[in-house]
C-alpha positions in Angstrom: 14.1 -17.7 16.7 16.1 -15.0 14.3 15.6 -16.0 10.7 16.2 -15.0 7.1 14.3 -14.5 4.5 14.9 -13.0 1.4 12.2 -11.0 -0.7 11.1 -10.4 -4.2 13.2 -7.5 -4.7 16.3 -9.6 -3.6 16.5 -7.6 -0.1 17.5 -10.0 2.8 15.6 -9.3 6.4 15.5 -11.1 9.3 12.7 -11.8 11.7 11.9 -13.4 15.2 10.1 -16.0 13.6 6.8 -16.6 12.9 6.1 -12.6 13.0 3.8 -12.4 16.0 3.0 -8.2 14.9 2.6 -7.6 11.2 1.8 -4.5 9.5 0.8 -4.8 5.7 0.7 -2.0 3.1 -1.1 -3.4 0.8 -4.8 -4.3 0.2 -4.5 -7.4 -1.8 -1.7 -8.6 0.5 -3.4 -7.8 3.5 -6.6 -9.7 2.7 -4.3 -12.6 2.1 -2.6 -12.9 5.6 -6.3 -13.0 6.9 -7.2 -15.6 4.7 -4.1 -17.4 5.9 -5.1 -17.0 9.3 -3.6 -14.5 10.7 -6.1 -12.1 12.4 -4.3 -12.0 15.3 -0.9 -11.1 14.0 -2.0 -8.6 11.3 -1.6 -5.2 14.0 -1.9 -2.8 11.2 -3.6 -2.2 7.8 -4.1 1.0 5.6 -7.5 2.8 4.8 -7.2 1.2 1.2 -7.2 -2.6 2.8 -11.3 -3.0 2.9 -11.2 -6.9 3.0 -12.3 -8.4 4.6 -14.6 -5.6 6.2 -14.9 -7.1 9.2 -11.2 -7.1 9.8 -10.9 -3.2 8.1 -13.6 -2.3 10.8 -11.6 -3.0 13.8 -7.9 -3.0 12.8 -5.4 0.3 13.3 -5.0 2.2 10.2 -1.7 3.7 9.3 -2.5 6.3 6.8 -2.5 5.3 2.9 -0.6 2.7 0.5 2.1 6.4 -0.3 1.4 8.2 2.6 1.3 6.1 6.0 2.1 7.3 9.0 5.4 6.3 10.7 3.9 7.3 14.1 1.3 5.0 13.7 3.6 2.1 12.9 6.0 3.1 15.7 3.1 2.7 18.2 1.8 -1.1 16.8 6.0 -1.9 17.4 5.8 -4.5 14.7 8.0 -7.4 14.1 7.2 -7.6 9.9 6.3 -4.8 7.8 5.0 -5.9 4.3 5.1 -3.3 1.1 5.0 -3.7 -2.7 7.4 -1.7 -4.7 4.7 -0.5 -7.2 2.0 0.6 -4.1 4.0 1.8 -1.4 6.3 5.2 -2.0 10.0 4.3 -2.3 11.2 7.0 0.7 8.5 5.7 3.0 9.9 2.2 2.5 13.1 3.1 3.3 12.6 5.1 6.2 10.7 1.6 7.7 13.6 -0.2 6.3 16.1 1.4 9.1 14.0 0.5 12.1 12.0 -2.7 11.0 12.3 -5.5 8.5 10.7 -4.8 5.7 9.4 -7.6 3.3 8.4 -6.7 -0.1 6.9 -8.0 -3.1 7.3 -7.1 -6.5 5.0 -8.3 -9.3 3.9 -8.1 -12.8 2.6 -11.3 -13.8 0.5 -14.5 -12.2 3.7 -16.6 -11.9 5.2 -13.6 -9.8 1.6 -13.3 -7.6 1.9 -16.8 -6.7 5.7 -16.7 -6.3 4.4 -14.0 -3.4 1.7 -16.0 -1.7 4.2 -18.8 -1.1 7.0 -16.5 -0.1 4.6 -15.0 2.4 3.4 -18.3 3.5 6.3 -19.5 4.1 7.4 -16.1 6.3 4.4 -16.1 9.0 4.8 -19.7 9.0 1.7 -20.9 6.8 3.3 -22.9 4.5 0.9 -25.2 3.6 -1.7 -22.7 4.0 -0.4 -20.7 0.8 0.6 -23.5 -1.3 -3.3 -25.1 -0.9 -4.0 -21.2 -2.3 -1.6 -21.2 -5.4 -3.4 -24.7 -6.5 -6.8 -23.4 -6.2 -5.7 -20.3 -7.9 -3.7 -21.7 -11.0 -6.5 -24.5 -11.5 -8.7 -22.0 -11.9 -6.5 -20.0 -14.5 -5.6 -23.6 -16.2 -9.5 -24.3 -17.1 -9.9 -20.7 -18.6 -9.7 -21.4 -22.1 -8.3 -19.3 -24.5 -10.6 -17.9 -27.6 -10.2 -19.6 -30.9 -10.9 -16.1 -33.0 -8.5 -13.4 -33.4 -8.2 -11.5 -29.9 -10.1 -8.4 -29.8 -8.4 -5.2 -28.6 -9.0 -3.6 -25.1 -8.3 -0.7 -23.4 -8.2 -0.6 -20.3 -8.7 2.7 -18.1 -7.4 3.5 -14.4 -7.9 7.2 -13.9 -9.5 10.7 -14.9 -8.3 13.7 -15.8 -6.0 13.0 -16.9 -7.1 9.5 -18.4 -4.4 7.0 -17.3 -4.8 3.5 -18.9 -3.0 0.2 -17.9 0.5 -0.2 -20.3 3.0 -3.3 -20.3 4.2 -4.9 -17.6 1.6 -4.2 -15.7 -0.3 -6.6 -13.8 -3.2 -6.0 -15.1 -1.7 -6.1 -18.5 -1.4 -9.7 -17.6 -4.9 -10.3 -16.8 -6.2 -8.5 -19.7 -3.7 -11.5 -21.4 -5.7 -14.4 -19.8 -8.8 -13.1 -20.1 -8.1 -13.6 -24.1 -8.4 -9.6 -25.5 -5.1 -8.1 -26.6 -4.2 -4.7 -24.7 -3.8 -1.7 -27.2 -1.8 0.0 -25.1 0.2 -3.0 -24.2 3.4 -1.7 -26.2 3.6 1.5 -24.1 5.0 2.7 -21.3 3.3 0.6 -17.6 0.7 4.1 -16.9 0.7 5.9 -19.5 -1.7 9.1 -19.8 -3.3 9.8 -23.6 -5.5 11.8 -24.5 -8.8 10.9 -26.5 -7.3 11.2 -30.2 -4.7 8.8 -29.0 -7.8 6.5 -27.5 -9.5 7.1 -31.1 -6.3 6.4 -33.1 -6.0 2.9 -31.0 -9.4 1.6 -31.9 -10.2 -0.4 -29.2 -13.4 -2.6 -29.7 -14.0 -3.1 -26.3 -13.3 -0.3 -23.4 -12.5 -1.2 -19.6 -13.6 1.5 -17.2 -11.9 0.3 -14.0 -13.5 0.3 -10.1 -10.6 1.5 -8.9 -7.8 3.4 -8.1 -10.3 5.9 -9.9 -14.1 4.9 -9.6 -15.7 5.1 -13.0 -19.6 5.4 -13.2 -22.1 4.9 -16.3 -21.8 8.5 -16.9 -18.2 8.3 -17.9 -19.2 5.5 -20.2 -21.5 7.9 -21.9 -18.6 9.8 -22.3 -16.9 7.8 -24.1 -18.9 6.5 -26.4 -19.2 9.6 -28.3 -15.9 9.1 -29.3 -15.8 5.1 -29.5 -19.9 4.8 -31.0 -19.0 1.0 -32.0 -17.0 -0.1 -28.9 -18.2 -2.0 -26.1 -17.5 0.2 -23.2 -17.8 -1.9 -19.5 -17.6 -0.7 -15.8 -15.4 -3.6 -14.6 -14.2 -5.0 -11.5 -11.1 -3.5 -10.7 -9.8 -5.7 -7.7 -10.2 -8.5 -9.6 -8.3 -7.0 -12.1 -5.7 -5.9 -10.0 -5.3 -7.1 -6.5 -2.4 -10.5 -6.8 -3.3 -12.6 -3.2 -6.0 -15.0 -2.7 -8.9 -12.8 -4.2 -7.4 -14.7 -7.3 -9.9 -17.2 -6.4 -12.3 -15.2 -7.9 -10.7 -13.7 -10.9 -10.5 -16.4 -13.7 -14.3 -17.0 -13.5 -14.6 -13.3 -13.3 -12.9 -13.0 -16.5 -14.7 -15.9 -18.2 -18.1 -14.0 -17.6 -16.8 -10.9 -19.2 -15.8 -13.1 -22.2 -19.6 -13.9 -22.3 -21.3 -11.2 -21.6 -18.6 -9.0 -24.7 -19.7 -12.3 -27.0 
């Protein structure tokens, strides 16, 4: 049955509904249609969507999150194509967008990452699925308390040379938010790059080096701290920083132990 659905970006598509061949661009999104259930329908995944590993192991890869192959899609002839604005490259999208409907999400904040699990629930047909998610999700984030002192100031790093940090309206602007610390680059532009004078000037007290998109090791820590001798410089988990499905389950007690282990 043809249906409509319309996406976070305000684009209308319509499917044969439920999807029965899905192809998803996007790590965190793709680990959600499997926890949803939908190892059968999910056809194709990129290189970056390692979760669940046994799924990544066996399902057709179509290149990267800004450089998939439209080939590769062609040849899984799917039904439902799901991006992200902010991971997937804007002339890639649209060249999917004239052969196949295209759903895509759009988020900065946790209200937007569970207005996406619903709306994809509710698009493969696992409604009630998604909404169980979203409660489990937001009653974790409701029983992480907020600190009672001052926040203290983070900064949070995504990439090397040249050192990118996460800006505003950034999802992971909004985690660093719940997770009580106060972003020093939160009035900035949503990546910006800065140099280590501008890191100095900031003063963070505690420094975030991030899993991914860039994978920082102790040695970078070491680093840093000759430039920042009285922060509190942490490797950090950056899916849970980052990725907005259902590895939200994990993320307010992830924060919460950060809390302790900075106190």
């Amino acid at each position: 049955m043809l249906q409509s659905f319309t996406d976070q970006m305000g684009q209308t598509i319509k499917i044969n509904y439920p999807p029965k061949r899905i192809v998803s661009l996007v790590p965190s999104q793709t680990e959600l249609l499997f926890d949803l259930g939908l190892e059968k329908e999910v056809v194709g995944i990129t290189r970056f969507c390692i979760h669940p590993k046994k799924q990544y192991q066996v399902k057709t890869r179509v290149g990267g999150t800004k450089d998939f192959t439209l080939a590769r899609i062609q040849a899984l002839q799917p039904d439902l194509i799901i991006g992200n604005k902010e991971e997937n490259y804007k002339a890639g999208i649209e060249q999917l967008q004239a052969h196949y409907p295209v759903w895509m999400s759009d988020i900065y904040t946790l209200a937007d990452a569970y207005n996406m699990i619903n709306g994809i629930g509710v698009l493969v047909g696992k409604q009630q699925a998604a909404a169980s998610l979203v409660v489990n999700i937001s009653s974790a984030f409701v029983h992480l308390k907020q600190p009672i002192t001052p926040k203290q100031k983070v900064a949070y790093f995504i990439w090397r040379k040249p050192y990118m940090v996460a800006g505003k309206n950034t999802f992971i602007d909004e985690m660093i938010r719940l997770g009580g610390w106060q972003n020093v680059f939160g009035d900035t532009v949503r990546y910006p790059s800065i140099s280590l004078s501008d890191l100095v000037a900031k003063n963070p007290a505690i420094v975030f080096l991030s899993s991914e998109p860039y994978p920082f090791k102790e040695a970078h820590m070491e680093e840093l701290k000759k430039h920042l001798p009285n922060a509190q410089i942490l490797l950090v988990d950056g899916e849970l920083f980052s990725w907005y499905g259902s590895r939200l389950l994990k993320a307010a007690s992830y924060l919460e132990k950060l809390r302790l282990q900075l106190n």
